[in-house]
N, C-alpha and C positions, 0 to 999 in steps of 0.2 A: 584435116590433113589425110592423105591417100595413103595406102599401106606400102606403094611402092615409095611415096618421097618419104615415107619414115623410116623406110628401107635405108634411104639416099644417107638421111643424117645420120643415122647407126650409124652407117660406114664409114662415113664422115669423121665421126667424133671418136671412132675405133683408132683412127689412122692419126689423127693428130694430139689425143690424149694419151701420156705416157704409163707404162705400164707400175705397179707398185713396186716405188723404190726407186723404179729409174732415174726421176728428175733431182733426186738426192745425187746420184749417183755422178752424174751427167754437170751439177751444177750443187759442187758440195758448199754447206754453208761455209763462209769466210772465219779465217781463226781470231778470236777475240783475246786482243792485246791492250792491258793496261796498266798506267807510266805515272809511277810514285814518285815523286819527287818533288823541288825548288822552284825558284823561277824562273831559272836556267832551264826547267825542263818544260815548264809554262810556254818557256819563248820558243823553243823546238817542237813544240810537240804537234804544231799546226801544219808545220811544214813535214814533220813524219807521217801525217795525214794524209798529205795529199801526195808523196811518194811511196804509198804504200796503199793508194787508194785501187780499189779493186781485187789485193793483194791477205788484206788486212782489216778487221776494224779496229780503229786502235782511239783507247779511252784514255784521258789522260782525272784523277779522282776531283774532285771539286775540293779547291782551295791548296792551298801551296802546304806541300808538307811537313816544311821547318827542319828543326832538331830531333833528334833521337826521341827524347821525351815525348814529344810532342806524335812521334811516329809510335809511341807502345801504344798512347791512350787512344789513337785514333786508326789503327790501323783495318780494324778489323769493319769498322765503319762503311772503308775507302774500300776492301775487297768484296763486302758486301755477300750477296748470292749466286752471281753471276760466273759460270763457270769459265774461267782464264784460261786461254791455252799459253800466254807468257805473259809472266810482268818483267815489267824492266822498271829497277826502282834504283832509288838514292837518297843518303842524307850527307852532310858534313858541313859545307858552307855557313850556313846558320851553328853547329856544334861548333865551330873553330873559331867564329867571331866574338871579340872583344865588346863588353856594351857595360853603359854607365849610365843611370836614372836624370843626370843634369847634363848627358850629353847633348845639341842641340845638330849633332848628325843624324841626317836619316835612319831610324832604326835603333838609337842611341848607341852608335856605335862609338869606341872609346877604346885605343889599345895601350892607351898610356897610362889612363885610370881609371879604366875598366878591368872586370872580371870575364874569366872565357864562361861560352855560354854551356859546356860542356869537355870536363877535363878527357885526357884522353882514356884513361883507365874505364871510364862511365861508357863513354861513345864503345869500348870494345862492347862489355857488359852488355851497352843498349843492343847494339848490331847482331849479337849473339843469341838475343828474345827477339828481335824482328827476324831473323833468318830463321829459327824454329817456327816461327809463327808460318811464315811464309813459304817452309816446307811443308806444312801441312796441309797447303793445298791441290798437293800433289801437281803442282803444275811446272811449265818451263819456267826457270829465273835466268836474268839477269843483270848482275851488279854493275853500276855507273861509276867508276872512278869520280871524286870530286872535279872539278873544274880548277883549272888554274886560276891562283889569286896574284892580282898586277902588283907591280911594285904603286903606292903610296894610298894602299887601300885603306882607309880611315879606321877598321875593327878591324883587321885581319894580319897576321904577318907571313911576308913573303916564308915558306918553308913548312910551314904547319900544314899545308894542302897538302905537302909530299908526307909527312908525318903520321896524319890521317889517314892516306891512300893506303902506305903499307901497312897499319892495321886492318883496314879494311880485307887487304889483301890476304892478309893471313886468316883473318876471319870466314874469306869466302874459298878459301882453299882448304881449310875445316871443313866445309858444309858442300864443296862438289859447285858450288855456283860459278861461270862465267864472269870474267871480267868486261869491261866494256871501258877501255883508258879511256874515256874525255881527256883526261888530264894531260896526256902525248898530244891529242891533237891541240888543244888549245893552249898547249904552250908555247906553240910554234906560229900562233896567230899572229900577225901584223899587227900595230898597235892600230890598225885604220878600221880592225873588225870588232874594235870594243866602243863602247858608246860612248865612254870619253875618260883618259887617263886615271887611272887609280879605281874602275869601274870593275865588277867582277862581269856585268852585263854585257850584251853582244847586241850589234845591228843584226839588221835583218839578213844581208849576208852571211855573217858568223854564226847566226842560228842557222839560216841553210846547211853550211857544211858541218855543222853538229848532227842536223838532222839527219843528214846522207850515212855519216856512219854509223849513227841511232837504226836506222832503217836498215842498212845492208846486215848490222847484227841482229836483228830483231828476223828478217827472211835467212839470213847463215842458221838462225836457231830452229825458227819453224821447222826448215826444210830435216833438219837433224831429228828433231823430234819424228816428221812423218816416217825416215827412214827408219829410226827404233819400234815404231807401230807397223811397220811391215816383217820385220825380225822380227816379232813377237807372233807374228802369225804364221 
């Protein structure tokens, strides 16, 4: 190669190579979001994907995160190493259903003679060690109000979801967390967006519009967050 065309490529690769720092700067990595929760959040969490795609990458942990209990022993599992810029998490639905070992409902649920899977005094107790736990990662939270439960739900009674919520609520107004009502919006669902009477579950429609306001709370939070990292500076 000649000294003038190695001239050419220097100049070249001056002009289109960015200088240290800039392509960070220019093309910052995307904030990493990950979604604790149910199956309720199983069924949203694809469609926050992909309204958040470009915006966000958003993890939702492997396997469905049940009850409280089930959220101490595994929690730290599901956060793992990976530095969270928010989680949006939730438990209840599983804590508030009714189950019986000879029930022959899915899940063995059972609210006639069954036992709850978690009394409500426990479910504070537990949310109390998941929110310390999950303040210490110093990251953005935010709380998912349970879901609304239908009327003729086989483990569950109509009113315990509101029951739930407002501990929850006091629990996360302790701790400075966000709320995130599901429970508003899907109370107000048609009975045409559940998959079929007495279901706590949603079509795919009804996980859409879960997901829309999963997604615009998830970008309300971000964006809040970026604002207090510029106040600090």
């Amino acid at each position: 190669m000649t000294r003038k065309l190695v001239s050419i490529v220097a100049l070249v690769c001056m002009c289109v190579t960015p200088t240290l720092g800039q392509e960070s700067q220019e093309h910052p990595p995307l904030p990493k979001v990950l979604i604790i929760g149910d199956s309720i959040s199983l069924g949203y969490t694809p469609h926050v994907q992909a309204l958040l795609k470009g915006k966000a990458i958003v993890t939702h942990h492997r396997g469905n995160a049940g009850h409280t209990d089930m959220g101490r022993e595994h929690l730290n599992k599901w956060i793992g190493e990976t530095p969270w810029d928010l989680i949006h998490f939730n438990w209840g639905l599983w804590d508030l259903c009714y189950r019986h070992p000879d029930s022959k409902v899915q899940g063995n649920r059972d609210k006639v003679n069954g036992t709850v899977t978690t009394p409500l005094r426990r479910y504070e107790s537990n949310l109390n060690q998941l929110v310390k736990r999950l303040k210490k990662t110093k990251t953005k939270l935010i709380w998912a109000h349970t879901t609304v439960v239908p009327e003729k739900e086989a483990g569950r009674f109509v009113g315990d979801d509101k029951r739930y919520n407002d501990v929850a609520a006091k629990v996360m107004k302790q701790y400075g967390v966000p709320v995130n009502d599901l429970h508003a919006l899907t109370k107000k669902f048609p009975s045409e967006l559940f998959v079929k009477p007495g279901d706590v579950h949603y079509t795919k429609q009804g996980y859409q519009k879960i997901a829309k306001q999963v997604s615009l709370k998830i970008l309300e939070t971000l964006k809040t967050q970026k604002a207090d990292s510029r106040d600090e500076k």
